[in-house]
Phi, psi and omega in degrees: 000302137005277189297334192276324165301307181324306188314299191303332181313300159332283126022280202280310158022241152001261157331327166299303183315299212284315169285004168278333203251352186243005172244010200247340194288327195262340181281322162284329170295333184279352190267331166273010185271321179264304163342287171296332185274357184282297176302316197296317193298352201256334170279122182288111202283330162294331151337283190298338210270348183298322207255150173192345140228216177324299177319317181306341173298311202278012186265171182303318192271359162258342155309296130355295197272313193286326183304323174263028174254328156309330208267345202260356175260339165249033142257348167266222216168045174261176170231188205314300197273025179254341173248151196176163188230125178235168192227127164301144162283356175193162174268337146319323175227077183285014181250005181274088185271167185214149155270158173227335159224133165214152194278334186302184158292329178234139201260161182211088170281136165112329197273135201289143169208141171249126199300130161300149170321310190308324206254350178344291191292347170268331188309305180299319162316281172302348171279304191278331154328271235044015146281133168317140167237189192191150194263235129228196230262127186243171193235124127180276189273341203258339179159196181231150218217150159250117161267110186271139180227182204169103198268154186248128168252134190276167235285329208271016176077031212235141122295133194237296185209162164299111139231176227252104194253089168248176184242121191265127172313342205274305147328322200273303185296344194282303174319300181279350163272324170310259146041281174293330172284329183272017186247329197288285208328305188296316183324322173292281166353275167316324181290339195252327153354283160284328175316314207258351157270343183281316213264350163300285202300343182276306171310320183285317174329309170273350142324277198313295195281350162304327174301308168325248169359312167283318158304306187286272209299334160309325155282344149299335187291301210147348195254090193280341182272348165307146177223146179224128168280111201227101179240040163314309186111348205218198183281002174284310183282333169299313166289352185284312183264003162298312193271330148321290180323302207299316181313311206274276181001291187317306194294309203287331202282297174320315149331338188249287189014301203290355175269346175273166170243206193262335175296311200295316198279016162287299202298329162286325159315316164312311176311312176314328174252356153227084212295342179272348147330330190250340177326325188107137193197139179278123192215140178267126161251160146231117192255124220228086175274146162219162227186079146308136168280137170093330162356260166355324195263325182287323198238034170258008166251014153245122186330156181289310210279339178271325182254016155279341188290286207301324191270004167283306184322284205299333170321307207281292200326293195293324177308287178346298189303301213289333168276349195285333164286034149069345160277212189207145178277153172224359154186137168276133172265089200038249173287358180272163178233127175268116161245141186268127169210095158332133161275192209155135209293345187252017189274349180278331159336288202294326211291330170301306189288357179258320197294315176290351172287298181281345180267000173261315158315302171317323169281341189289319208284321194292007250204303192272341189263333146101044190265138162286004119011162178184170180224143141209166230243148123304113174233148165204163183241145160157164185305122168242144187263118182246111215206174153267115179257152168105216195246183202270345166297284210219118185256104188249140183270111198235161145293129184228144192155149147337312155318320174304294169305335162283328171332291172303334191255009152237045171257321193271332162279351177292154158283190216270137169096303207267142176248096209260109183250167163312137150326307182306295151007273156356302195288344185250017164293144190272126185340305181309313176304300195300347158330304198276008182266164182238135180272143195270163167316169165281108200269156156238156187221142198302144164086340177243141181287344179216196208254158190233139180291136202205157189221137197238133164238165194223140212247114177278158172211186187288110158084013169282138180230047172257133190275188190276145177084351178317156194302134167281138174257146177283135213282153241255000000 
């Protein structure tokens, strides 16, 4: 807290200086701006246009002219070599200059000086103008100076000679360290000042969010149930129960996760950087039905609670293969499992090698448990519309399409053990893969105008005496 004051302190500072310091550049420049044009009005410009050389210091009319370039340097507070009148020697080389009144004692009329490059362009303004002008802050053997100039003008309005008012930077700088040490002071003040209600009110703030703080990392950790108590009084505490509130949301939200399936929450995810991500797209899928055989019949002599265990156990097998294959399950259908698989140059490989997975896990289990049960599997490849279906209460994001459906009715022609595919499927098989299949009779299937080519593998397993072809039973 400290440290964060200090900065602001700093800071508004800063800032004080620097705009202080582009207001103090324009108060000198208007001060050596009036300073000379105050004086050039006081001055009789034919007087001056009289004098020009040396001798002339003894004349009437530089005596005049130097008394009021005196009352006016000690009302600026300026000093002998900072006021003075100078005249170009030619209009051809108006920056080629002479002095013509100066204030020291011993005078030098005639003797020549030439306007710095920096200030040329006001010099000349004020010359040609006949207004005052004023210079920005220049360098040069003598120091570093702010100038004013202011042309005297003769009865006929003609600018005669300059003159010339400067101010040494040093002033300027003197001003702005004044300045800046009583902006320190107060500042400083103010600061130990706020300090002491700042580092009470800074201890609860950092009670509270430490409290905070701990409650998010314990729920990062794993702890879907936290809650942290924050009795600040204030919006600290409010937030404090914001974050309660958000937790229990949170926890309820997470609860359901195990009901979503993984294509959908890719797809919500997707959606943050393409809201038409979810809109729906023609995408090659493979789609993968697998269907206890017998089901239906098995589980009407069993208690609910024995048979919500069991067909979960055998669900979660199969869910496993389909993720461990790189798909997504995408919905159960009582005893059935619908798996989703993005294409992809190895993918009907894997899509196999997850099928031969799931169904010989299933038999082992069903096998060792002595269930009249059996599985079989469907597969097909070809283009599907992959979107969010449903209404605006409850949405699932799915494939929908003929690919689907045929999947599924050759899921429903398979036999017990066997896995049964599409020609296309089929086609993207490696020879070696395709060796082990067997082509089925010419099947028809509702909804397709002719007969379709379809290939069957029977998943073999250790110590099995079911042979390849065995009677098929009809899915539940």
């Amino acid at each position: 807290m400290a440290t964060v004051a200090a900065l602001v302190v700093a800071a508004i500072l800063g800032t004080n200086f620097h705009l202080r310091r582009a207001e103090l550049l324009q108060e000198f420049q208007a001060f050596v701006r009036s300073a000379a044009g105050t004086t050039a009005l006081a001055l009789d410009g034919d007087e001056v246009s009289s004098i020009h050389a040396p001798n002339d210091a003894a004349s009437l009319a530089f005596q005049r002219a130097r008394k009021i370039l005196d009352q006016s340097r000690r009302i600026n507070r300026l000093s002998e070599s900072e006021m003075y009148i100078l005249r170009p020697v030619s209009a051809a080389s108006p920056f080629e200059t002479e002095f013509v009144v100066m204030l020291q004692a011993k005078t030098f009329i005639g003797s020549r000086y030439t306007i710095p490059v920096a200030n040329r362009a006001r010099f000349l303004e004020a010359w040609k103008t006949g207004a005052p002008t004023s210079s920005d802050v220049y360098q040069d053997e003598n120091g570093t100076w702010i100038s004013g100039y202011a042309p005297i003008l003769n009865h006929a309005g003609e600018a005669v000679a300059v003159v010339e008012a400067d101010a040494q930077i040093s002033r300027f700088i003197e001003r702005q360290r004044e300045e800046l040490l009583l902006a320190l002071a107060i500042g400083c003040g103010a600061f130990f000042v706020a300090m002491i209600p700042g580092l009470l009110l800074a201890g609860n703030i950092t009670r509270g969010l430490n409290k905070l703080s701990a409650g998010i990392r314990r729920f990062q950790a794993g702890e879907n149930d936290v809650q942290v108590s924050v009795t600040t009084g204030d919006e600290l505490q409010h937030l404090g129960d914001v974050f309660n509130e958000m937790i229990i949301s949170l926890g309820e939200k997470l609860a359901l996760l195990p009901y979503v399936s993984r294509f959908t929450a890719e797809a919500v995810r997707r959606s943050r950087q393409d809201p038409q991500w979810l809109a729906g797209m023609e995408q090659d899928v493979i789609v993968l039905f697998a269907d206890l055989r017998g089901f239906t019949s098995w589980c009407e002599t069993r208690e609910a609670s024995f048979l919500v265990r069991e067909l979960n156990r055998l669900l979660a097998l199969q869910a496993d293969a389909v993720v461990s294959a790189g798909g997504d399950v995408d919905k159960f259908i009582g005893d059935a499992v619908m798996a989703v698989f993005l294409g992809g140059d190895d993918s009907a490989e894997r899509v196999l090698a997850c099928a031969r997975e799931l169904v010989a896990a299933i038999r082992r289990e069903i096998e060792a448990a002595g269930w009249a049960l059996a599985v079989g599997v469907g597969i097909h490849r070809g283009r599907a519309v992959v979107g969010s279906i449903g209404s605006e209460t409850r949405r699932d994001f799915t494939a929908i399409g003929h690919t689907v459906n045929f999947a599924s009715r050759l899921c429903d022609r398979a036999g017990k053990w066997e896995v049964l595919v599409s020609g296309l499927f089929y086609e993207m098989l490696s020879p070696e893969t395709r060796s082990l299949f067997e082509r089925t009779e010419p099947m028809e299937f509702k909804h397709v105008s002719q007969t379709v080519p379809t290939y069957r593998f029977t998943v073999p397993i250790a110590g099995s005496a079911d042979p390849v072809g065995m009677g098929r039973e009809e899915s539940s």
